[in-house]
C-alpha positions as CSV (number, residue, x, y, z in Angstrom):
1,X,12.5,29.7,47.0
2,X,11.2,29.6,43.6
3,X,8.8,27.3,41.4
4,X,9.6,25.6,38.3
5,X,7.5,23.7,36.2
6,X,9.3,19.8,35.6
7,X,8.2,17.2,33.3
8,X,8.6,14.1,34.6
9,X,8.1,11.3,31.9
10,X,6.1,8.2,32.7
11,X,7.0,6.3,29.2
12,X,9.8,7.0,26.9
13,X,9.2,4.5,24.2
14,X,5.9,2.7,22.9
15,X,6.0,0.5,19.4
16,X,2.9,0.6,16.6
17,X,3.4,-2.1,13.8
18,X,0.7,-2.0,11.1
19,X,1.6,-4.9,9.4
20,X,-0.4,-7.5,12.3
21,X,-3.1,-9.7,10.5
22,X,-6.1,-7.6,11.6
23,X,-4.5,-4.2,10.8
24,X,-3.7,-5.1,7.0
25,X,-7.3,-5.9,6.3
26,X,-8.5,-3.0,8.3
27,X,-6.3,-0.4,6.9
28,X,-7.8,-0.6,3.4
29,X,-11.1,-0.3,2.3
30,X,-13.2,-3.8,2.1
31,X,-16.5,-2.0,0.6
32,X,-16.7,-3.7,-3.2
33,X,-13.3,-5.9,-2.3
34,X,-13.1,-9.2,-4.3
35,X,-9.3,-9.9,-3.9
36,X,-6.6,-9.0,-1.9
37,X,-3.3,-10.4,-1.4
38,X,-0.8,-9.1,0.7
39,X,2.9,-10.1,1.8
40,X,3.0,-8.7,5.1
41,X,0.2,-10.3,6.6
42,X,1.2,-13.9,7.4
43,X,-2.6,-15.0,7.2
44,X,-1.8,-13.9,3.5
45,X,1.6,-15.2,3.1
46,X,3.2,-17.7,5.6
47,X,6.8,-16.9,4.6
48,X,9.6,-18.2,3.2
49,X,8.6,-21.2,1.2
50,X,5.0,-20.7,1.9
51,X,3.3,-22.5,-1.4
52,X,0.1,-20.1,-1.3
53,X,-0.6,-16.7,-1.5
54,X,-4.1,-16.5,0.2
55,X,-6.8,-14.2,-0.7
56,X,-7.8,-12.2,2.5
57,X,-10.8,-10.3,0.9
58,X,-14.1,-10.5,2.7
59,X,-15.3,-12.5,0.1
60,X,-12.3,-14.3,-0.8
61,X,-11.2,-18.3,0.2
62,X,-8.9,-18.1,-2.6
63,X,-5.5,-19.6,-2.2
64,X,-2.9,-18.5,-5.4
65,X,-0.2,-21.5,-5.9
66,X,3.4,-19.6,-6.0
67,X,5.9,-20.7,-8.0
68,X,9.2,-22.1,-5.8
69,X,11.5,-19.6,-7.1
70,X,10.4,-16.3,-5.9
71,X,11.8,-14.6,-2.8
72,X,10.3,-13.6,0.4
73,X,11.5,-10.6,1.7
74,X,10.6,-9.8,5.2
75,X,12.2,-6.2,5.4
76,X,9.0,-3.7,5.3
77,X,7.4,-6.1,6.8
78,X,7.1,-8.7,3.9
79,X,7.5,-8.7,0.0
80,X,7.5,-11.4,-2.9
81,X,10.3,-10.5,-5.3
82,X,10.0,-12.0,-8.9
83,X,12.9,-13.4,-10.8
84,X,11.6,-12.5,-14.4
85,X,11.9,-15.7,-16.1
86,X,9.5,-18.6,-14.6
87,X,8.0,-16.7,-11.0
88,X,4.3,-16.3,-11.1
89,X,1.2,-16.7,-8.6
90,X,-1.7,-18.0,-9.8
91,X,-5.3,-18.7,-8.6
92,X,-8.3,-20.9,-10.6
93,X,-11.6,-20.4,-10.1
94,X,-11.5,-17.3,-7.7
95,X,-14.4,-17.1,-5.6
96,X,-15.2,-13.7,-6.9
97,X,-14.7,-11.0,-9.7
98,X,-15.1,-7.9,-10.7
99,X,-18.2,-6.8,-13.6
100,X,-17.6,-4.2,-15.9
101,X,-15.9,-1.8,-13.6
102,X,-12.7,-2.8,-11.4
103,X,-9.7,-1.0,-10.0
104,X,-6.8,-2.7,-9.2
105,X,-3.7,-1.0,-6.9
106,X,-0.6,-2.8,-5.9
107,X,3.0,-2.0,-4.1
108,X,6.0,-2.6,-6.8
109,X,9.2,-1.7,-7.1
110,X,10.4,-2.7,-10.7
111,X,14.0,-3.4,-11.2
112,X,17.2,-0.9,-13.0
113,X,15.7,-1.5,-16.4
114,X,13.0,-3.6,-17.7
115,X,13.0,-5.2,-20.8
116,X,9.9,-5.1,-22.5
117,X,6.4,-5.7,-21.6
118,X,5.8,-7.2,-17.9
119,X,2.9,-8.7,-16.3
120,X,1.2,-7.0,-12.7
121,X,-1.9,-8.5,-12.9
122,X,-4.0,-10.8,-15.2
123,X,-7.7,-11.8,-15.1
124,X,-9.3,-14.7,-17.2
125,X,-6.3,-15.0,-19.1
126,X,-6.6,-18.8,-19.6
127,X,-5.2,-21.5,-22.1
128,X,-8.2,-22.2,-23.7
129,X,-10.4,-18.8,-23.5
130,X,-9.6,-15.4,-24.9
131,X,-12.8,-13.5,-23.8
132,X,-13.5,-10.9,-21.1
133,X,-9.6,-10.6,-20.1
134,X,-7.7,-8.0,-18.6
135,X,-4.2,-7.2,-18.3
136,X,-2.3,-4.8,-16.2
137,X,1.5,-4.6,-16.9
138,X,4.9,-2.2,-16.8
139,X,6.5,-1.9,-20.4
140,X,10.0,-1.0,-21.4
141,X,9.2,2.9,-20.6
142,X,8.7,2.3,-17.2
143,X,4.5,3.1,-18.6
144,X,1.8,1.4,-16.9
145,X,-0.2,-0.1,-19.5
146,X,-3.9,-1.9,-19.6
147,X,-6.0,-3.9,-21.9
148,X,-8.8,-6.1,-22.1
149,X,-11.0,-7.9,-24.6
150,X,-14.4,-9.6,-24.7
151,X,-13.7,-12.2,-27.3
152,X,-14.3,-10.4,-30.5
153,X,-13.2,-6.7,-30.2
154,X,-10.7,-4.7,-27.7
155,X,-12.3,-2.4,-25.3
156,X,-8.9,-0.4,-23.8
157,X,-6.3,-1.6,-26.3
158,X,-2.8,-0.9,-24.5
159,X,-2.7,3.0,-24.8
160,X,-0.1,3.6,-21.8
161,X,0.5,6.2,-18.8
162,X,1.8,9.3,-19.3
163,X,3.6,9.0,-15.8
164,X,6.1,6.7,-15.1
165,X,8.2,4.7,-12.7
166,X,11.6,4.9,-11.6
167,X,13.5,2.6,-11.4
168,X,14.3,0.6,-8.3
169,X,11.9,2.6,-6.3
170,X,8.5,1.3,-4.9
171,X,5.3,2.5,-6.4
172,X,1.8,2.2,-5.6
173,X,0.2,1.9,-9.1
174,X,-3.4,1.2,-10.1
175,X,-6.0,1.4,-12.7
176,X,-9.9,2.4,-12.5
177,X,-12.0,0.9,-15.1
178,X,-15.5,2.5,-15.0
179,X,-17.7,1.8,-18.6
180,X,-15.8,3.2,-21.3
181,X,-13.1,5.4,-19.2
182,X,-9.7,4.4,-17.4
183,X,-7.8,5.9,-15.3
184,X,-3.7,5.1,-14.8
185,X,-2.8,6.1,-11.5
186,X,0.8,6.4,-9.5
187,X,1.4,7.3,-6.0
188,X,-1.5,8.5,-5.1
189,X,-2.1,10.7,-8.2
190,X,-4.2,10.1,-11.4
191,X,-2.5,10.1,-14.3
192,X,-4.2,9.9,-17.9
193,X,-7.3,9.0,-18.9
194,X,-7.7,6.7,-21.6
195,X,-11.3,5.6,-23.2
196,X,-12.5,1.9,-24.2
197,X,-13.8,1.5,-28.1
198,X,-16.5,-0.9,-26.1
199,X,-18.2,-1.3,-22.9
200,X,-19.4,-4.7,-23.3
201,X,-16.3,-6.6,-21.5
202,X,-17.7,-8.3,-18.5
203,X,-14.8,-10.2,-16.0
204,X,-17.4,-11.9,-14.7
205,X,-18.8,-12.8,-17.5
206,X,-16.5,-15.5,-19.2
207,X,-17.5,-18.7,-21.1
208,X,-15.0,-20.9,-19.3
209,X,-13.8,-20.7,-14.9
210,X,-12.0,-17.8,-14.8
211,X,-8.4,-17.0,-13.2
212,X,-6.1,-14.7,-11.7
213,X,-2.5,-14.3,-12.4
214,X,0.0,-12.2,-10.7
215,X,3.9,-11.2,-12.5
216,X,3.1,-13.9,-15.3
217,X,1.3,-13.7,-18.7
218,X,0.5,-17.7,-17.9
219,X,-1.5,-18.1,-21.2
220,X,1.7,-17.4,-23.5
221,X,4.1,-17.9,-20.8
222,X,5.9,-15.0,-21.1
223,X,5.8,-11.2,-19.7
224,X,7.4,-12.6,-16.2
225,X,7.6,-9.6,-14.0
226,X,11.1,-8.8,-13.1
227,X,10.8,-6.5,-9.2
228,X,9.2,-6.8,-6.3
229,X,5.2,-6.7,-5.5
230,X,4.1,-6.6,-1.7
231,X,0.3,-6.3,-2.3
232,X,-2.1,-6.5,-4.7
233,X,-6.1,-5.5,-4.3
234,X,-8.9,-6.1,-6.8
235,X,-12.8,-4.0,-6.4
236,X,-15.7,-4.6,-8.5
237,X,-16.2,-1.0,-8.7
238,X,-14.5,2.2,-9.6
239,X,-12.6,4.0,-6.2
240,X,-13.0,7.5,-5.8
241,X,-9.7,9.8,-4.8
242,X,-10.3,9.5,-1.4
243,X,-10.0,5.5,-1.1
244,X,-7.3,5.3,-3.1
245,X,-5.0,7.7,-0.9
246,X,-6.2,6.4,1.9
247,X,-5.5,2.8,1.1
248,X,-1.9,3.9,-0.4
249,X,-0.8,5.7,3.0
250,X,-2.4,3.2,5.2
251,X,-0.5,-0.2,3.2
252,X,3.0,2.4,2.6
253,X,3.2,2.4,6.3
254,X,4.2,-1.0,7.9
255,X,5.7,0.1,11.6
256,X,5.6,3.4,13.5
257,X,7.3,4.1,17.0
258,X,7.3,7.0,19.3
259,X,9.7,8.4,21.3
260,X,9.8,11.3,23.9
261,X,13.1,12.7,25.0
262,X,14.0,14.0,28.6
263,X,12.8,17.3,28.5
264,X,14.5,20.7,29.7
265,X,12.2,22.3,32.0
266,X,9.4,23.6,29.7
267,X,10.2,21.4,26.2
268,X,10.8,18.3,25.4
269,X,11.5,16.3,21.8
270,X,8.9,14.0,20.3
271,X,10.4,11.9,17.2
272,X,8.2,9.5,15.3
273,X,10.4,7.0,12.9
274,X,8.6,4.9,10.1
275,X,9.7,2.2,8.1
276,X,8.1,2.1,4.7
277,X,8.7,2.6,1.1
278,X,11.7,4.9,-0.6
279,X,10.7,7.1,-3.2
280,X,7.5,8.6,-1.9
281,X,7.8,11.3,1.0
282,X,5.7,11.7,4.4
283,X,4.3,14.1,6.6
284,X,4.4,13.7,10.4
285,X,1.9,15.2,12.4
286,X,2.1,15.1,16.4
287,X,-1.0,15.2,18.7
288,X,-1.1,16.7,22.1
289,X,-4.4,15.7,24.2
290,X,-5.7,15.0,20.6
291,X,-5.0,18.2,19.4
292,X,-2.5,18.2,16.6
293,X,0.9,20.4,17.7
294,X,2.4,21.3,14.3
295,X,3.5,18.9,11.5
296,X,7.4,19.4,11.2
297,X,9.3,18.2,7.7
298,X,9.1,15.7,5.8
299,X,10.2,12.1,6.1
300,X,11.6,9.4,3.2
301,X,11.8,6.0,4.1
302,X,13.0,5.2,7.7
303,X,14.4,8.3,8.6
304,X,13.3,9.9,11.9
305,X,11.2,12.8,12.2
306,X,11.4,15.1,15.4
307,X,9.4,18.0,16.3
308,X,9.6,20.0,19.6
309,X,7.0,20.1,22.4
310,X,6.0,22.6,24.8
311,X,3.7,21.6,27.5
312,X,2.0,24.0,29.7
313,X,-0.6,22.2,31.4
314,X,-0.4,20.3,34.7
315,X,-1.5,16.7,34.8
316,X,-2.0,13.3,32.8
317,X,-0.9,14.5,29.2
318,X,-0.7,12.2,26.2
319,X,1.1,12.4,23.0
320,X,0.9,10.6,20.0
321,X,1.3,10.5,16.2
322,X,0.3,9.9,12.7
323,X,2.2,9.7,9.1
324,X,0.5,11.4,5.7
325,X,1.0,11.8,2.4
326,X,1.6,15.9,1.3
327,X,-1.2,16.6,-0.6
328,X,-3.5,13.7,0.5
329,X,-5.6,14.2,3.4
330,X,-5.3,10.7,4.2
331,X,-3.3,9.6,7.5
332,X,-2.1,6.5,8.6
333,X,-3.4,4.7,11.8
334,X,-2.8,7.1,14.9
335,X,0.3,5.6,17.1
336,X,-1.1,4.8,20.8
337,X,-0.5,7.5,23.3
338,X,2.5,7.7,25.1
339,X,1.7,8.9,28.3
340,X,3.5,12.0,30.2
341,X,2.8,13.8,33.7
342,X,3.2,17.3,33.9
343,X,3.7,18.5,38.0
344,X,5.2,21.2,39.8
345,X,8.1,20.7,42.2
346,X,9.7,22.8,44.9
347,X,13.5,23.4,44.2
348,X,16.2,25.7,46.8
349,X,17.5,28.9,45.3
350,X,20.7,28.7,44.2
């Protein structure tokens, strides 16, 4: 007679989607939030034909009128794409917005080529008012590019990144507007810095009810945004490094299983799979009894990850998982625990 050690698996397969109504929200930071749409959150976006785009910000009762053309997209768990000649989303009178600093970050994916300048994001850019506006956008380089003015001078006057995007590939760009000094940012990275010739422009301060715009320049009608956008999220204040990674892995993410395979006496195969965006790599990392194993190689898009496991403890175990960004130290929200049993059996010689 001997004694081998058997694994004997309790669950094989347990589900995590991030993209449920109170994840969204709770997977970014709402400290200094003022506006935040987001596609994959059907308190946000209702879908196909859905006429709004609502503001879920703490602060925000903001519902943005969408133009009828644009396309929902429910792959990666829900995106808007634009069409480049009418599409836009717009919101009067928001209930909040930022002073004189602001960051704004959003999920894109611009198209094979782009043909001159493009709107992401306007604020106050009415008909009838010209002062304290902003304007994020893409230009024919694949640059990000940001201005503003208060009514009688520039403050950032269009200087653009020194990174840029590729082409039909999702990015998560942003800006950071703090006094005189912005910051271009992509993927998770800052890019240049660029410096105001004023500090004086004030979002919050303009003569006339203020707006938002999103994929439109809806003063000259013009700039429409030819891509995709899945998200966009406005602060009244500069984020530091941290938030910003954080935010980007925990909105990149938008489902995460786990699987355990039938293990071979003393090992057994945990996989995690992820769908999320192309173009910007993860990290897996596996937990055993909360205690990470060892993260295994990296992971683009929906391809599956696997990394082997060894227990050697008798008893309840749990495993579970978490997706990162190399580089960052931010993770996305752990899986739940798939639970295994590790006992001892008594087996004839053979």
């Amino acid at each position: 007679m001997k004694r081998n050690l058997v694994v004997t698996l309790l669950a094989v397969v347990l589900c995590f989607v991030v993209s449920t109504p109170a994840k969204a929200i709770a997977g970014i930071s709402t400290a200094n939030l003022v506006f935040y749409v987001d596609a994959t959150d059907p308190s946000s976006f209702g879908g196909s034909g859905s006429p709004t785009w609502n503001d879920i910000s703490p602060v925000g009762t903001n519902k943005m009128a969408v133009s009828p053309g644009q396309t929902f997209n429910s792959s990666l768990g829900g995106y808007l794409t634009f069409n480049g000649t009418s599409d836009s989303a717009t919101l009067t009178s928001p209930s909040s917005l930022p002073g004189t600093s602001m960051s704004i970050f959003a999920w894109i994916k611009v198209p094979a080529s782009i043909g001159g300048l493009q709107e992401i994001f306007d604020i106050n850019r009415t008909i009838t008012a010209i002062d304290h506006e902003g304007l994020f956008e893409v230009n024919s380089s694949n640059q990000l590019n940001f201005w503003d003015f208060n009514g009688s001078t520039y403050g950032f006057n269009g200087t653009p990144s020194n990174c840029t995007l590729t082409n039909s590939a999702w990015a998560y760009i942003g800006f950071i507007r703090s006094g005189t000094t912005g910051t271009y940012w992509l993927n998770g990275s800052a890019c240049n810095s660029i410096t105001a010739a004023v500090s004086t422009v004030n979002y919050s301060s303009a003569s006339v009810k203020k707006n938002y715009a999103i994929g439109a320049d809806i003063r000259d009608s013009s700039g429409f945004f030819s891509g995709s956008i899945a998200n966009v999220a406005v602060y009244s204040a500069a984020l530091d490094t941290a938030t910003v990674r954080s935010n980007m892995v925990n909105t990149m993410v938008r489902s995460v299983s786990l699987t355990v395979t039938s293990p071979s006496k003393k090992s057994a195969t945990s996989s995690i799979t992820a769908v999320g965006y192309t173009g910007v790599p993860f990290l897996a990392t596996f937990y055993y009894n909360s205690r990470r194993i060892t993260p295994c190689r990296y992971l683009s898009g929906s391809s599956p990850i696997a990394c082997s496991w060894k227990p050697i403890i008798q008893g309840q175990q749990s495993l579970s998982a978490s997706l990162s960004v190399p580089g960052t130290t931010a993770e996305s929200n752990r899986t739940p625990s798939i639970n295994v049993t590790v006992t001892k059996r008594t087996v004839a010689r053979s």
